[in-house]
Predicted model as a PDB file, atoms N, CA, C, CB and O in Angstrom, pLDDT in the B-factor column:
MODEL        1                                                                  
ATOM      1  N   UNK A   1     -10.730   1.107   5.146  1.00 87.00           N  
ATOM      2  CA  UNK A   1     -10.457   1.508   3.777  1.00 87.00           C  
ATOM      3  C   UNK A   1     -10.052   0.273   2.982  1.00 87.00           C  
ATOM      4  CB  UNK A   1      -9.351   2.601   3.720  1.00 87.00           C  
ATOM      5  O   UNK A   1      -9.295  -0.581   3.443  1.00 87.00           O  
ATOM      6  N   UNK A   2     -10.642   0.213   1.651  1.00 93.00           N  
ATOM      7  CA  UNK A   2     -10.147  -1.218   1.007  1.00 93.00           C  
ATOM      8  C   UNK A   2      -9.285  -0.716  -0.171  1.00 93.00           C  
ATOM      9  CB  UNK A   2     -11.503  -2.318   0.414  1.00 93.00           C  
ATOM     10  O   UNK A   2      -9.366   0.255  -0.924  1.00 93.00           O  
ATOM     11  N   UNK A   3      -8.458  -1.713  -0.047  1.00 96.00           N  
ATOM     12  CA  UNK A   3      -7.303  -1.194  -1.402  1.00 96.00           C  
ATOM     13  C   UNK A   3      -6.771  -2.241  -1.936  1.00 96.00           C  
ATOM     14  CB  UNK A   3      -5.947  -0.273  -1.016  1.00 96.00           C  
ATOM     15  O   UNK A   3      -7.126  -3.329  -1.481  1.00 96.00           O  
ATOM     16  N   UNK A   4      -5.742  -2.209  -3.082  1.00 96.00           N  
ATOM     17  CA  UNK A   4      -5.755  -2.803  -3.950  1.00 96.00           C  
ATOM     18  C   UNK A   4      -4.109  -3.138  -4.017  1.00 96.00           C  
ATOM     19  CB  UNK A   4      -6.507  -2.126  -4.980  1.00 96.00           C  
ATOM     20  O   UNK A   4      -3.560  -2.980  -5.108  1.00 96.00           O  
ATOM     21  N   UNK A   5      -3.336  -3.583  -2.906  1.00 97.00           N  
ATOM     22  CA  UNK A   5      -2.219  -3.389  -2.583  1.00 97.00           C  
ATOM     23  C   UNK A   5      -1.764  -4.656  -2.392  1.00 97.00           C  
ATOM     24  CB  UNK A   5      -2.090  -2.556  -1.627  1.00 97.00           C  
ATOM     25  O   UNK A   5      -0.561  -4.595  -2.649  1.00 97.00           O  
ATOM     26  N   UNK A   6      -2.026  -5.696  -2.106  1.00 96.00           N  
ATOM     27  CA  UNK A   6      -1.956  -6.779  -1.861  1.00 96.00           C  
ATOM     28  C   UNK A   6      -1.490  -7.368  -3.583  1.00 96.00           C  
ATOM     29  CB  UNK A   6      -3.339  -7.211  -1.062  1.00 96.00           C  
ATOM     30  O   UNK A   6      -0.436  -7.906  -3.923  1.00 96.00           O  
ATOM     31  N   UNK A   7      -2.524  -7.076  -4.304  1.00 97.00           N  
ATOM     32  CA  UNK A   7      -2.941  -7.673  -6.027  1.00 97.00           C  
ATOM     33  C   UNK A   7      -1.493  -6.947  -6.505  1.00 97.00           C  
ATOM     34  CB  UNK A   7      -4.855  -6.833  -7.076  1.00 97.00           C  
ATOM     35  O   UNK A   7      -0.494  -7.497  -6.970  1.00 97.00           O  
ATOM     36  N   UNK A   8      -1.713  -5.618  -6.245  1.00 97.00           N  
ATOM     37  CA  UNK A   8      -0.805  -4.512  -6.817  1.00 97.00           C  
ATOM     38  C   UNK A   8       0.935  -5.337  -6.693  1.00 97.00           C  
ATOM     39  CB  UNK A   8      -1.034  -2.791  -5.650  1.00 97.00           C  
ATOM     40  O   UNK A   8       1.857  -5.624  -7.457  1.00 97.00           O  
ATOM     41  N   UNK A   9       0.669  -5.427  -5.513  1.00 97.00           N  
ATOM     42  CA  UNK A   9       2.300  -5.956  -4.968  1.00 97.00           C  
ATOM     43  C   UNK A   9       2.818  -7.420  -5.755  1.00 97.00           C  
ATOM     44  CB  UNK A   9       2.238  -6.377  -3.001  1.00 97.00           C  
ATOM     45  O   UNK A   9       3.820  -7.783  -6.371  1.00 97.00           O  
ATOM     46  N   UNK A  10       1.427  -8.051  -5.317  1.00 96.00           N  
ATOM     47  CA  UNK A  10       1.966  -9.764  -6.050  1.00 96.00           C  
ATOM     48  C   UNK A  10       1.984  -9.663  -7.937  1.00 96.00           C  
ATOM     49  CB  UNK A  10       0.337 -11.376  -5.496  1.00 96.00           C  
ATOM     50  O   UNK A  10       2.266 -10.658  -8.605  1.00 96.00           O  
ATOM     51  N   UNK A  11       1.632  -8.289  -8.588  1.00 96.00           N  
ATOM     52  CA  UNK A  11       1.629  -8.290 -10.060  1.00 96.00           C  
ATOM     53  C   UNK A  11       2.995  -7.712 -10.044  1.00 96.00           C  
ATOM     54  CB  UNK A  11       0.394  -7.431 -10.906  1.00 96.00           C  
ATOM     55  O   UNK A  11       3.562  -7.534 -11.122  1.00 96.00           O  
ATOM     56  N   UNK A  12       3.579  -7.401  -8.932  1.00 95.00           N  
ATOM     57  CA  UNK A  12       5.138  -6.507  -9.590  1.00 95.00           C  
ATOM     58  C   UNK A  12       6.098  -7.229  -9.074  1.00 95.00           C  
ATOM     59  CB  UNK A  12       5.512  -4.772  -9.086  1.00 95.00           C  
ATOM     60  O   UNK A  12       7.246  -6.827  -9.266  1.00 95.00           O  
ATOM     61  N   UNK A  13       5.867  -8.632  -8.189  1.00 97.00           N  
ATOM     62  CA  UNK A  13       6.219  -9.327  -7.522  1.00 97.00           C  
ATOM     63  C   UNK A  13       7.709  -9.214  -6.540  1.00 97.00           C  
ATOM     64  CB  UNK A  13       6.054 -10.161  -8.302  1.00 97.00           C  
ATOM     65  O   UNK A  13       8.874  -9.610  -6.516  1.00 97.00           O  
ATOM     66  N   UNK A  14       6.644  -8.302  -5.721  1.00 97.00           N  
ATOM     67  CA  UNK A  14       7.699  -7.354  -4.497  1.00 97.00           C  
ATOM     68  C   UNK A  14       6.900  -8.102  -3.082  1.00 97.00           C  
ATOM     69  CB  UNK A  14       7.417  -4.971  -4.548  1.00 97.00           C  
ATOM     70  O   UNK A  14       5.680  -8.267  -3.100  1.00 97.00           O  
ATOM     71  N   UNK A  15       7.728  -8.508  -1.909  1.00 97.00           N  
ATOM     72  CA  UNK A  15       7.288  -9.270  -0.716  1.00 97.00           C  
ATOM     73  C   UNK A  15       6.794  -7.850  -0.040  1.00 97.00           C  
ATOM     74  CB  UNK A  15       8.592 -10.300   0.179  1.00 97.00           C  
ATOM     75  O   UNK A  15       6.893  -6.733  -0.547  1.00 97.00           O  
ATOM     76  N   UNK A  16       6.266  -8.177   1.168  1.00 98.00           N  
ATOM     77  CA  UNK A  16       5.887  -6.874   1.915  1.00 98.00           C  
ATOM     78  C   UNK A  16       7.002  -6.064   2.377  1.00 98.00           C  
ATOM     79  CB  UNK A  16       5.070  -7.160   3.116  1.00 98.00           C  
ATOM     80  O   UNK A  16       6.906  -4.837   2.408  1.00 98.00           O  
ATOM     81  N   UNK A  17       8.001  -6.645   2.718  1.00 98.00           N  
ATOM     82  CA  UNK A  17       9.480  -6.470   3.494  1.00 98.00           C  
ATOM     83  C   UNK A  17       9.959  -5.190   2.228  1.00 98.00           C  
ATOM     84  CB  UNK A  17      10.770  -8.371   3.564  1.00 98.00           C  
ATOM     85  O   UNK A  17      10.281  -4.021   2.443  1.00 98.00           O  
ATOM     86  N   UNK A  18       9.852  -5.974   0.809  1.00 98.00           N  
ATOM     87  CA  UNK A  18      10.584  -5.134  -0.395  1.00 98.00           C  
ATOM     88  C   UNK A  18       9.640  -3.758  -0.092  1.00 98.00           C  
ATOM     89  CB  UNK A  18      10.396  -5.934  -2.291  1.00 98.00           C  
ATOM     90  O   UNK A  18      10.292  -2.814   0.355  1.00 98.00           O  
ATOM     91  N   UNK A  19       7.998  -3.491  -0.301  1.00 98.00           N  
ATOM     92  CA  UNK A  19       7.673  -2.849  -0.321  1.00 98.00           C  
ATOM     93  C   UNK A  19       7.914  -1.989   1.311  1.00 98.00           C  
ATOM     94  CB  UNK A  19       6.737  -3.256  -0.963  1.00 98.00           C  
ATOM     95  O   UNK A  19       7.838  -0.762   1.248  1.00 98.00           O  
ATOM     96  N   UNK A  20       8.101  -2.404   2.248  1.00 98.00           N  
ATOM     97  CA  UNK A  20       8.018  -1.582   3.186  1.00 98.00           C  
ATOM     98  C   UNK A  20       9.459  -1.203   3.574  1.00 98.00           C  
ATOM     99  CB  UNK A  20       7.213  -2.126   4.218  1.00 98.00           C  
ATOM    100  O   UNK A  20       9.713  -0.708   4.672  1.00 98.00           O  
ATOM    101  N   UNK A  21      10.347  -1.440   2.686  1.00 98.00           N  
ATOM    102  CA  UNK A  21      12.173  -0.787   2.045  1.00 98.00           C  
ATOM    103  C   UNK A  21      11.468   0.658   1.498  1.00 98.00           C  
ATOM    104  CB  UNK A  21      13.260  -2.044   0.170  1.00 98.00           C  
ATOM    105  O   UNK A  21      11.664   1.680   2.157  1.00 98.00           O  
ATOM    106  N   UNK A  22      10.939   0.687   0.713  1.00 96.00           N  
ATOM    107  CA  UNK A  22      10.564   1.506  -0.321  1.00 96.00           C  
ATOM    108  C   UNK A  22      10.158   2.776   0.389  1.00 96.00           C  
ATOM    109  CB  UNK A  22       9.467   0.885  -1.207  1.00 96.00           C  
ATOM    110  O   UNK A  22      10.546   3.928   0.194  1.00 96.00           O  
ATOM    111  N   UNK A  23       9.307   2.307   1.237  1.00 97.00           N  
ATOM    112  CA  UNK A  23       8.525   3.620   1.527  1.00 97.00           C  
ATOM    113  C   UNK A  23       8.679   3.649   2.830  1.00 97.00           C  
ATOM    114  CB  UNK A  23       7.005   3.731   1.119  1.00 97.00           C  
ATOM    115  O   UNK A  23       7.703   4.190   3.349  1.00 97.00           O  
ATOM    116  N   UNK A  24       9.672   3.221   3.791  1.00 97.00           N  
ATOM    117  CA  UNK A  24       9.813   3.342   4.653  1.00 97.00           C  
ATOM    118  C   UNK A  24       9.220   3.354   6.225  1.00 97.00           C  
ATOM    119  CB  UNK A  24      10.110   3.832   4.250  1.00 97.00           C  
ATOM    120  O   UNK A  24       9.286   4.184   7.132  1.00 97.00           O  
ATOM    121  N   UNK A  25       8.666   2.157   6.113  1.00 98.00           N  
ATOM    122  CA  UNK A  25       7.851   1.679   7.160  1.00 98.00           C  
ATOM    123  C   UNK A  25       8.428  -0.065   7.522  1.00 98.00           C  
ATOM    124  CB  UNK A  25       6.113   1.827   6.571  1.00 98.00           C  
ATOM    125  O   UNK A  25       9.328  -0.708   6.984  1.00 98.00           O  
ATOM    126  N   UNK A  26       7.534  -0.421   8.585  1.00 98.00           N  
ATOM    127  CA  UNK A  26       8.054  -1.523   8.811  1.00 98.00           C  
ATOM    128  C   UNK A  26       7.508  -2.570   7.802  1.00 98.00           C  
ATOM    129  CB  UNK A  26       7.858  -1.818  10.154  1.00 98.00           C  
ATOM    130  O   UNK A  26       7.355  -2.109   6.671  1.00 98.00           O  
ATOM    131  N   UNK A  27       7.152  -3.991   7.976  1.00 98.00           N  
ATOM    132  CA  UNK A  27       6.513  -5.061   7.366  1.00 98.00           C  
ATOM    133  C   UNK A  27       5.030  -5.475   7.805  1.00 98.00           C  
ATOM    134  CB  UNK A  27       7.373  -6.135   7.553  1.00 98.00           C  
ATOM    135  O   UNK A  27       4.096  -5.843   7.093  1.00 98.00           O  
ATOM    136  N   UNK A  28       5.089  -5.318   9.077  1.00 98.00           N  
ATOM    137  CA  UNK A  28       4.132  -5.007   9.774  1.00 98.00           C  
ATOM    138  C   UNK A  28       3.068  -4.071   9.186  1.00 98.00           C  
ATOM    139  CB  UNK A  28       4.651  -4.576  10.817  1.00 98.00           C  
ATOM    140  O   UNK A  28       1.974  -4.551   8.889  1.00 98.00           O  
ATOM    141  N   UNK A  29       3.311  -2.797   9.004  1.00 98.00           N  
ATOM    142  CA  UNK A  29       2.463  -1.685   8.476  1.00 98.00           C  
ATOM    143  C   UNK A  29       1.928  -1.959   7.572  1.00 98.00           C  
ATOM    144  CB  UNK A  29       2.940  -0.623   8.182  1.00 98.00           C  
ATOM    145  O   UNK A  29       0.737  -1.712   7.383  1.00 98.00           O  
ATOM    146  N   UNK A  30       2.798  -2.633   6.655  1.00 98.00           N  
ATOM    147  CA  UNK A  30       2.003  -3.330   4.896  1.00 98.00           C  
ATOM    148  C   UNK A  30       1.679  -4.364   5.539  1.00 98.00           C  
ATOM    149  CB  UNK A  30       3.047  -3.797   3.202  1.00 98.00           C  
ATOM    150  O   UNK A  30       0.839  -4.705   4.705  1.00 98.00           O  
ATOM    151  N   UNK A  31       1.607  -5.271   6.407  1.00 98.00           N  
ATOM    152  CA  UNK A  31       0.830  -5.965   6.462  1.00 98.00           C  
ATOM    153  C   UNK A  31      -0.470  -5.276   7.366  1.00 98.00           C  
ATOM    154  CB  UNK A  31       1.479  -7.100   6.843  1.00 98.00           C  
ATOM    155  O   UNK A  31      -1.577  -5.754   7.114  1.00 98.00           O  
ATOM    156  N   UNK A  32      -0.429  -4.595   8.011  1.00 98.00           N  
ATOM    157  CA  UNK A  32      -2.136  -4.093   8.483  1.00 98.00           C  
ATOM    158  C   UNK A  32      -2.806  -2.958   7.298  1.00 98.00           C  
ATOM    159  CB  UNK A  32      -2.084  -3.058  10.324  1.00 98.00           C  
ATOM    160  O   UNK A  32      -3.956  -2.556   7.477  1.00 98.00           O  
ATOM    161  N   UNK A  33      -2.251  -2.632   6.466  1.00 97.00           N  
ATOM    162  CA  UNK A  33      -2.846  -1.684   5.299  1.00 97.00           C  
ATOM    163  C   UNK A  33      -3.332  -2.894   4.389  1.00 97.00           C  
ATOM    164  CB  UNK A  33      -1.595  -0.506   4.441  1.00 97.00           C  
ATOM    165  O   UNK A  33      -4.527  -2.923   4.093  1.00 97.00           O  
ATOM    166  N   UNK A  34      -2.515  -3.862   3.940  1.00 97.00           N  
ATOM    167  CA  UNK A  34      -3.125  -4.910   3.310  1.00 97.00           C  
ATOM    168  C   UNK A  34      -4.456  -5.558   3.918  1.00 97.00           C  
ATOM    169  CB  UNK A  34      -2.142  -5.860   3.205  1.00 97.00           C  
ATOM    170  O   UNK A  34      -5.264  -6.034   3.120  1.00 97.00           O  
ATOM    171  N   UNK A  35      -4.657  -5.590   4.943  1.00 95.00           N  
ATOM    172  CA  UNK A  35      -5.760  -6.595   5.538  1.00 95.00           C  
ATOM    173  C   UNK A  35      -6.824  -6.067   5.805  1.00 95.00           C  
ATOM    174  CB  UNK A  35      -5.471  -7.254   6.695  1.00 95.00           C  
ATOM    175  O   UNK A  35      -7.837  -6.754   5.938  1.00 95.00           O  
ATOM    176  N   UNK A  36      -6.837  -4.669   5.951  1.00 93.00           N  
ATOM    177  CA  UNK A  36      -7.554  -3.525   5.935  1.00 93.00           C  
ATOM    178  C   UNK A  36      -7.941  -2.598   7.587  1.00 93.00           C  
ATOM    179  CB  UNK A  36      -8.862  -4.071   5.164  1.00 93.00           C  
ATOM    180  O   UNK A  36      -8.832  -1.782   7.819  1.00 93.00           O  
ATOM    181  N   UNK A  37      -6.611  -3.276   8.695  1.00 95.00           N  
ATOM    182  CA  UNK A  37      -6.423  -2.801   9.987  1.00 95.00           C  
ATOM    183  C   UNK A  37      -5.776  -1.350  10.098  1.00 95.00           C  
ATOM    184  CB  UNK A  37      -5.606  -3.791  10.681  1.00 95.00           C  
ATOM    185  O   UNK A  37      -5.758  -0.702  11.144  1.00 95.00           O  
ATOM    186  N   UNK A  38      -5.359  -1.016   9.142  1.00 94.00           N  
ATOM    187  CA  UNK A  38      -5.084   0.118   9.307  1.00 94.00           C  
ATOM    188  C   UNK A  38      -4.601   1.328   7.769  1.00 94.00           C  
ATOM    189  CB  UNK A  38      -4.055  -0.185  10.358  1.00 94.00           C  
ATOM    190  O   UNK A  38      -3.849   1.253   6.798  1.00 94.00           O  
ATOM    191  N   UNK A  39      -5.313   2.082   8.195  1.00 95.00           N  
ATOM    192  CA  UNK A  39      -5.295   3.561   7.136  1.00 95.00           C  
ATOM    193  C   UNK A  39      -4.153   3.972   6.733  1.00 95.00           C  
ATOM    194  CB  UNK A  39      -5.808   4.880   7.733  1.00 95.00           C  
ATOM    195  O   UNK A  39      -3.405   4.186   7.687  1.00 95.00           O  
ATOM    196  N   UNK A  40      -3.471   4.272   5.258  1.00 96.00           N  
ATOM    197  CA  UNK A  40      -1.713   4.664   5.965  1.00 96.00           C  
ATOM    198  C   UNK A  40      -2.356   6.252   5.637  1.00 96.00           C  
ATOM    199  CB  UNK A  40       0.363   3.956   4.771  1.00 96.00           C  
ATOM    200  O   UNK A  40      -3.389   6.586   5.057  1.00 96.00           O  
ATOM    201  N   UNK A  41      -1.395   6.959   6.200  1.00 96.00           N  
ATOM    202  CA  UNK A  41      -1.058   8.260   6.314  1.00 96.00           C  
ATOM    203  C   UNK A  41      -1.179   8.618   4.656  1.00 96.00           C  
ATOM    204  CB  UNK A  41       0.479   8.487   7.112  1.00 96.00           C  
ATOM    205  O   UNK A  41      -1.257   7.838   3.707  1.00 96.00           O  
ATOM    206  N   UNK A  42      -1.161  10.543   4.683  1.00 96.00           N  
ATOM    207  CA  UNK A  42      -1.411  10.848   2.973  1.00 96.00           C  
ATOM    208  C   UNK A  42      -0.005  10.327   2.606  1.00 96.00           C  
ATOM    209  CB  UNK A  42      -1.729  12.758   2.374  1.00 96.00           C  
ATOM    210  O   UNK A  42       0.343   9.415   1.856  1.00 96.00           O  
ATOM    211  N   UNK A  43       0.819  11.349   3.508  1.00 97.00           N  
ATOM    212  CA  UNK A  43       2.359  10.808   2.693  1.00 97.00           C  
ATOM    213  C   UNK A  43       2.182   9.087   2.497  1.00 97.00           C  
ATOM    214  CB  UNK A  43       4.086  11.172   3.936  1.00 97.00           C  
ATOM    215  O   UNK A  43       2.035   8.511   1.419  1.00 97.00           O  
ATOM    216  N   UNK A  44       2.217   8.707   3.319  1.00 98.00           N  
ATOM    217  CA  UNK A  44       2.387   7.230   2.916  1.00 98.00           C  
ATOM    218  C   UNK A  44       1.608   6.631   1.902  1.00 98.00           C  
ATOM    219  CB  UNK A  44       2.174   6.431   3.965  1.00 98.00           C  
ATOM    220  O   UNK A  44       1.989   5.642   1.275  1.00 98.00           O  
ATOM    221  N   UNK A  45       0.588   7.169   1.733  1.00 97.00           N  
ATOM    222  CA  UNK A  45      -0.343   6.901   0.775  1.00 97.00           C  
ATOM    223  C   UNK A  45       0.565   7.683  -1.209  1.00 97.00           C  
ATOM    224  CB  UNK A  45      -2.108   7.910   1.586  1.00 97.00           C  
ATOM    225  O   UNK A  45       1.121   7.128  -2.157  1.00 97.00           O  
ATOM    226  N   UNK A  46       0.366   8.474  -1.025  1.00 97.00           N  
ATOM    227  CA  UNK A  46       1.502   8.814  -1.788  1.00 97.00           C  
ATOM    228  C   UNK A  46       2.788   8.004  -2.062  1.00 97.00           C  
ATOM    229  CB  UNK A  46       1.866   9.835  -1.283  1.00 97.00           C  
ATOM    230  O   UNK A  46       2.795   7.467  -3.170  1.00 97.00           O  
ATOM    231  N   UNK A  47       3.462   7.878  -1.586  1.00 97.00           N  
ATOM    232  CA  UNK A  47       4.902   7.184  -1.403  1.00 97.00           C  
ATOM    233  C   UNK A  47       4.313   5.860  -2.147  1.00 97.00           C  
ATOM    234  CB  UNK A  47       5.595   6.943   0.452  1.00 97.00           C  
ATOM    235  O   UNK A  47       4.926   5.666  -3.197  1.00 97.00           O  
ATOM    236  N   UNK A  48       3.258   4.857  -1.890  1.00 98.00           N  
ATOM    237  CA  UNK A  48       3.113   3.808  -2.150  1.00 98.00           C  
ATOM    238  C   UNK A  48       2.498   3.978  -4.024  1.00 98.00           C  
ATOM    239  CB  UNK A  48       2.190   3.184  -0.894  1.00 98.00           C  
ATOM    240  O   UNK A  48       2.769   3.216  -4.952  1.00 98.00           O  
ATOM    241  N   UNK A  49       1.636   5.236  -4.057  1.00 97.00           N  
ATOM    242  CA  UNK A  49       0.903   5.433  -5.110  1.00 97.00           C  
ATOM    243  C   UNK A  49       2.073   5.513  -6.110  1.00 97.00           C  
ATOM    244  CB  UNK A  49      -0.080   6.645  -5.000  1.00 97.00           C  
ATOM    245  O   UNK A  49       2.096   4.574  -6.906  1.00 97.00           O  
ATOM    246  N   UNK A  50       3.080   6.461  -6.244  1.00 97.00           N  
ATOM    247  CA  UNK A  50       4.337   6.078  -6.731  1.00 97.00           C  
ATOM    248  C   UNK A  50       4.946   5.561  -7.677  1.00 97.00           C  
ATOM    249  CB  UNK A  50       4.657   5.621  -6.253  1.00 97.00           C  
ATOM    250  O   UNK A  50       5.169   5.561  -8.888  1.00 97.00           O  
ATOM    251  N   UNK A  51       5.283   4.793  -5.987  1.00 97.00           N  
ATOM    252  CA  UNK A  51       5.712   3.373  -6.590  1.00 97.00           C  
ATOM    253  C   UNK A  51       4.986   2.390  -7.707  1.00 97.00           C  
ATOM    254  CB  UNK A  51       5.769   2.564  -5.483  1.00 97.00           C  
ATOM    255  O   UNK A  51       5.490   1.763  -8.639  1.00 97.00           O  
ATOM    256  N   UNK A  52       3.707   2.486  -7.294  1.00 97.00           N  
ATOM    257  CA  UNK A  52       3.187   1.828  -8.874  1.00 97.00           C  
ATOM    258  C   UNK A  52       2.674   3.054  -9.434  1.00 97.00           C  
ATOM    259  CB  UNK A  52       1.826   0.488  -8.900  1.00 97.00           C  
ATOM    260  O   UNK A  52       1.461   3.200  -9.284  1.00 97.00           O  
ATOM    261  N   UNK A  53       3.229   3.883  -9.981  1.00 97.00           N  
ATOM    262  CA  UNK A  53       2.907   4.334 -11.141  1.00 97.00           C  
ATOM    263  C   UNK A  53       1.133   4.888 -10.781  1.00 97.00           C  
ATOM    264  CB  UNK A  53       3.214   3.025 -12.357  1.00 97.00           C  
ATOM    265  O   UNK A  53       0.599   5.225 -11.838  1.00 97.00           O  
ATOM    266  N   UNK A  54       0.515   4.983  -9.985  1.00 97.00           N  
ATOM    267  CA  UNK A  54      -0.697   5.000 -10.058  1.00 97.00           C  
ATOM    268  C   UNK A  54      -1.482   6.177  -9.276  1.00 97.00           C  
ATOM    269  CB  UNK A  54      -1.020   3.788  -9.699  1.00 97.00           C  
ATOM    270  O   UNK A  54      -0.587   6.856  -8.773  1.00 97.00           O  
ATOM    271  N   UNK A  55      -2.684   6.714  -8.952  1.00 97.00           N  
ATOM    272  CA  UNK A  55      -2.987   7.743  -8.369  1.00 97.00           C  
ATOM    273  C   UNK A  55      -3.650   7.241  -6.892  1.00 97.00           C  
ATOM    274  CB  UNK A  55      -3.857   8.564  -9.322  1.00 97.00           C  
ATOM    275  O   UNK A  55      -3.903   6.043  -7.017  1.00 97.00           O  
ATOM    276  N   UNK A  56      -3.825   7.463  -6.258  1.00 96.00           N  
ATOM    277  CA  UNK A  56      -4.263   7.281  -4.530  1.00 96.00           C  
ATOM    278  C   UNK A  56      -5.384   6.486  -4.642  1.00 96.00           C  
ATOM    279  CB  UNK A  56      -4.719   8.765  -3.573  1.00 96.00           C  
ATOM    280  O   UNK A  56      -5.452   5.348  -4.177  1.00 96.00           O  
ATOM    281  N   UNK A  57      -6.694   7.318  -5.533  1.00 95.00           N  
ATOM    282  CA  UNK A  57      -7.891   6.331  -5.892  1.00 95.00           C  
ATOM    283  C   UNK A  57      -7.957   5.073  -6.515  1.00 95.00           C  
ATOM    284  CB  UNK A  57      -8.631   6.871  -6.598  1.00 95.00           C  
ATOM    285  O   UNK A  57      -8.915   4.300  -6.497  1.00 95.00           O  
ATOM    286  N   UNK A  58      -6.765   4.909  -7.120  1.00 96.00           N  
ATOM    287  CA  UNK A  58      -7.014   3.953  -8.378  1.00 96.00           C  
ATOM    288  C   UNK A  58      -6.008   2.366  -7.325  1.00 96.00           C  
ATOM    289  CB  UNK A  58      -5.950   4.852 -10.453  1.00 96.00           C  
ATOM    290  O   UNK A  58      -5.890   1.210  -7.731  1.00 96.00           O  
ATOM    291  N   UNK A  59      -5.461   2.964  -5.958  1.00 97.00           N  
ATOM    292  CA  UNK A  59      -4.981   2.103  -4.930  1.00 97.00           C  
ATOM    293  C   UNK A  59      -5.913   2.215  -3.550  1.00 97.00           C  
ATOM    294  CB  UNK A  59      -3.445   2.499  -4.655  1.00 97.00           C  
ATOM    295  O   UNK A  59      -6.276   1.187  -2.978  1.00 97.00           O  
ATOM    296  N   UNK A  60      -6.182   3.210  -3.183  1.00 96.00           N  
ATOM    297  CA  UNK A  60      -7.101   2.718  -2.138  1.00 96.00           C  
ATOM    298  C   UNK A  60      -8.573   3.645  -2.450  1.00 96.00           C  
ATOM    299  CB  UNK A  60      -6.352   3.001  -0.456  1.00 96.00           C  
ATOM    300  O   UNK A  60      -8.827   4.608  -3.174  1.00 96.00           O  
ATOM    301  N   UNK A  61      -9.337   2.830  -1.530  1.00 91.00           N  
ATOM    302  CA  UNK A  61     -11.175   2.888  -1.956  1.00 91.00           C  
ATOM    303  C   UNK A  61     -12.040   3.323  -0.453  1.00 91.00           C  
ATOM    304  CB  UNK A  61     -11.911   0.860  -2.573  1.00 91.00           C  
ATOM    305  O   UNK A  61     -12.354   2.388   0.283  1.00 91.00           O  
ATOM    306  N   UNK A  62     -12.298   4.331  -0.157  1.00 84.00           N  
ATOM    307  CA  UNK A  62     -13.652   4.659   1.166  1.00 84.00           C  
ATOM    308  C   UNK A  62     -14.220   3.561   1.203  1.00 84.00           C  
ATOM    309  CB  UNK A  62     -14.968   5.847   0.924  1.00 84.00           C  
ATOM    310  O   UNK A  62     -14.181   2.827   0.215  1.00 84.00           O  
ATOM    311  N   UNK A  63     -14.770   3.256   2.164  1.00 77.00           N  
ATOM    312  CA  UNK A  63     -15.442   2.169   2.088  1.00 77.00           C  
ATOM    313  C   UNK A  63     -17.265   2.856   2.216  1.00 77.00           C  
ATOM    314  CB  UNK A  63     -14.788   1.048   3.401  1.00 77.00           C  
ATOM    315  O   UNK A  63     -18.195   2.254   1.680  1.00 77.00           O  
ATOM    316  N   UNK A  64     -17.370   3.541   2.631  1.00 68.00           N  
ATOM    317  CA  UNK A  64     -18.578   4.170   2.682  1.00 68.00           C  
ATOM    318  C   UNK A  64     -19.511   4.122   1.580  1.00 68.00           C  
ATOM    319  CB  UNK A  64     -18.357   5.357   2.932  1.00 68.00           C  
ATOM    320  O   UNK A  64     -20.594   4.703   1.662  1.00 68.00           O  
TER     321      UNK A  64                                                      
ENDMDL                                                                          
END                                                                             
C-alpha cells in the first residue's frame, strides 16, 4: 500500500517516535508503514487519518 505519511509527517514536523506517541504504536511500525513493509490496521489507519485532519484515501493509496 503506498501512502503519503512520510511527506504528511515532515509538513507538520512530527519525528516518527512523536507520531507513534499519538496513535499508539511503536517507532518501528511508522517506520514499516512509511516504507511501504507493512499495512496498518483500519483502527490504526484511522487514528493516523485524524491526526492530520484528513480521510484514509487522501493518506493511504491500493496499489493495484
Amino acid at each position: 500500500m503506498k501512502n503519503r505519511l512520510r511527506v504528511l509527517r515532515a509538513e507538520k514536523e512530527i519525528t516518527q517516535a512523536q507520531l507513534a506517541d499519538e496513535t499508539g504504536v511503536s517507532r518501528q511500525t511508522i517506520n514499516a508503514i512509511e516504507k511501504g513493509k507493512f499495512d496498518p490496521s483500519l483502527p490504526l489507519a484511522f487514528k493516523i487519518a485524524r491526526l492530520f485532519n484528513m480521510s484514509i484515501e487522501e493518506i493511504f493509496e491500493d496499489e493495484d
